[in-house]
Each structure stands twice: as C-alpha cells, then as structure tokens.
N, C-alpha and C positions, 0 to 999 in steps of 0.2 A: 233454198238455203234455210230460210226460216224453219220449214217442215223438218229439217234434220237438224237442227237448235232444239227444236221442241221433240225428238225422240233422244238425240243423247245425252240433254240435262239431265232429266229424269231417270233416264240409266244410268248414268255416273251417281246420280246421287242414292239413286239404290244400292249400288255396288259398294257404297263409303258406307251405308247402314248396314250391310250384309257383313264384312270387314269388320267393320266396329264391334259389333255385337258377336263374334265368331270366340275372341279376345275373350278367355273367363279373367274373371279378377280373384279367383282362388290360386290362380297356378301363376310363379315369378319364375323368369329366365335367368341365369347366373351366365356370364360372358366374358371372360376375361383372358387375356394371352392366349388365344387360339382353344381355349376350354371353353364347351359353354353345354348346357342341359337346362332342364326345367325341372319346378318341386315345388310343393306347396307352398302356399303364403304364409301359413299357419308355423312354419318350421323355422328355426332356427340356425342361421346359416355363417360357419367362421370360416375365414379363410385366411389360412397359417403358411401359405406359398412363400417361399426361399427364393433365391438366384437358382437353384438348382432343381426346385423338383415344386410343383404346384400341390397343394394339399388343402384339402375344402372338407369338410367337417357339417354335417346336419343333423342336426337332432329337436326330440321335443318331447316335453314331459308324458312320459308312458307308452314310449316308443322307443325301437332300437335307434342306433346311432348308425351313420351312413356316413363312409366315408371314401374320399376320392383321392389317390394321388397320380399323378402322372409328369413323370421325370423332363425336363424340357431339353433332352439331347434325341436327336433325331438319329431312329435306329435303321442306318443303311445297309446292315451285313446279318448275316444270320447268326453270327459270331456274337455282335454287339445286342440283340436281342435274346440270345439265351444268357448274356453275360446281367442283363437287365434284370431278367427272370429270377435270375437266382440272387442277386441284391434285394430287389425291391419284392417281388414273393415272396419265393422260400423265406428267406431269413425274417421279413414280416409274419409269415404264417409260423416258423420255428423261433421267435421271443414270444408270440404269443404264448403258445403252447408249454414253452419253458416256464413263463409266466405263472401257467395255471399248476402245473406240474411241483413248484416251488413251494407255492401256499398250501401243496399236498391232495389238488384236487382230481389230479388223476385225469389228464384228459385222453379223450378218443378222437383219432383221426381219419378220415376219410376222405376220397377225392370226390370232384363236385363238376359240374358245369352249369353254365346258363347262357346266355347270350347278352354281348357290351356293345350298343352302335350297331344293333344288326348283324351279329357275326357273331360264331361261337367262341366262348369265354371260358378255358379251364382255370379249375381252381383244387380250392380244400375247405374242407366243415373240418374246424375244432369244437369239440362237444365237453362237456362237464356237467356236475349239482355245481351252482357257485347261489351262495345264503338260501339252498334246500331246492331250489327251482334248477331244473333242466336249461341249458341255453349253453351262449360262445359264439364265434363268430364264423360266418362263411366269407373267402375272399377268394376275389376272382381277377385276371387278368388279359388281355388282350392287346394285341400292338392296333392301332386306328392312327392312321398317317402317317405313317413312321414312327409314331411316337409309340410306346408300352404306357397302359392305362390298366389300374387297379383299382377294384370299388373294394370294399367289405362293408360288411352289416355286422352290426354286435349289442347284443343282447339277452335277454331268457326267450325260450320258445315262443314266449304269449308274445313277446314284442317284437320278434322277428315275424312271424304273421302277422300281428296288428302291421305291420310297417310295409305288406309286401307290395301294396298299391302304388307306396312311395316309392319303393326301390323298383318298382317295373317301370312308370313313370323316369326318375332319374337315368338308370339304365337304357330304355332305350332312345333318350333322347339325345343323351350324351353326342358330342359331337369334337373332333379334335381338326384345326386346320392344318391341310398339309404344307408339307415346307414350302419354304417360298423357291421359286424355281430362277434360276440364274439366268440374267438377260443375256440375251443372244446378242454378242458384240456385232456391229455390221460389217457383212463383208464388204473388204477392198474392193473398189471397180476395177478390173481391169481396162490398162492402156492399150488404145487405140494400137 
C-alpha cells in the first residue's frame, strides 16, 4: 500500500503541473448562455446580447473588428432556418452593403465560405476603397445546435489579415450548447 502512495502522488502531481502549465495566459475563454470560444487577452471584448439574439463584438486598435451573433431560438425545421438565414444574413450582409452603396462607395459582392465549429460556413465578401484603402467585411453563417450562428470580420485588407489568427482561433473554437432535451416522464407500472 505504501509502495502505491509513493507511485500515485508523484503522478497526480505531475499531472496538476502538466494541466497547469498547458493553460496559456494570452488566450481568455468568453462563456455565456450556451456561447462560448476563445480570443486573445490583448483584445477588447463587448457583449451587447438582448433577450433575443447574443451579439459579442471584439476588437483592438489596428485590427479588424470581429463580430458574433447568434439568435437564442432553436432552429427545428428547415423552414425556421432558412427563415433565420435571410433575417439575420442576408439582410445583415444587404444594410451593409446599402451602407457603403449610400456614401457612394460602390461596393462589390461576392460569395465566400470558410468553416464555424468545424463545419462548413457560407457566406458573402462585401468589398470597397473606403478613406482610399481596399477592405469591408466578410460574414459568415452556420446553424451549430440548432441554433444559426454568424461571425463577420470588418475592416481594410491590411486588418483583415493582420486579424486572421484571431478569427481562426475564435472560429474554430466557437461552440454553441445544444437544446436542453425534455425529460422522459416515468412510465406508469403496470397492474398486476
């Protein structure tokens, strides 16, 4: 008994410094209402979430701006996820666009993909000069747990590359928990 006191101290406690030290202190987890990812320490993190839809916001001086929304109705029909699609997308990536369209800048549109949670993510690149620099935003969507989940990135070219570290990081750590599943009332015993 002693002989195996003195092999699994020593292991547990290797295992707590291995743990410990695994943990960088550059990178903060963001967790809240069934959203949760990771992003730099360095970064600037708002979170402007409603009753209705979660919206997180990242940014930092000389970098684009990264943003998350993801609506908190659980999409059970294919019906209620194309109906998601075109509120929370489309019409997101069509006021931007209108946006730049307005102040005369003339944007270019293109469709886009990348990957949100490990799964492919369509989207759209809105393009422009906006104060002589190239840039605009790409955004992207995917349903993860039922839920419809949007990132975009917005910026000039130089800061959507400078940022792409970030956004692959947030992207694929992103995580959404699935609905809560309905307890199984007990069935009746049958009488003897």
């Amino acid at each position: 008994m002693k002989t195996l006191r003195l092999i699994v101290l020593p292991a547990a406690m290797l295992l707590v410094i291995i743990s410990a030290s695994g943990q960088d202190p550059n990178v903060k987890h963001f967790e809240k209402d069934g959203l949760s990812f990771d992003y730099p320490a360095n970064w600037q993190i708002s979170d402007q979430s409603t009753g209705q839809m979660q919206y997180v916001q990242l940014a930092r001086d000389g970098f684009a701006e990264i943003r998350i929304r993801a609506p908190r109705e659980w999409l059970k029909t294919p019906g209620k996820e194309a109906a998601a699609k075109k509120l929370i997308q489309d019409q997101y990536v069509d006021s931007f666009a209108t946006q730049l369209q307005q102040a005369g800048l003339n944007p270019k549109r293109s469709t886009a993909a990348t990957q949100i949670s490990g799964a492919d993510a369509q989207g759209a690149r809105v393009r422009a000069v906006m104060d002589g620099e190239p840039g605009g935003m790409d955004s992207y969507f995917n349903v993860v747990s039922d839920r419809l989940v949007q990132m975009s990135i917005i910026g000039s070219e130089k800061e959507i590359a400078k940022s792409a570290t970030v956004w692959d990081t947030i992207r694929n750590s992103l995580k959404l928990e699935p609905p809560p599943q309905p307890k199984a009332s007990p069935s009746p015993k049958g009488k003897p």
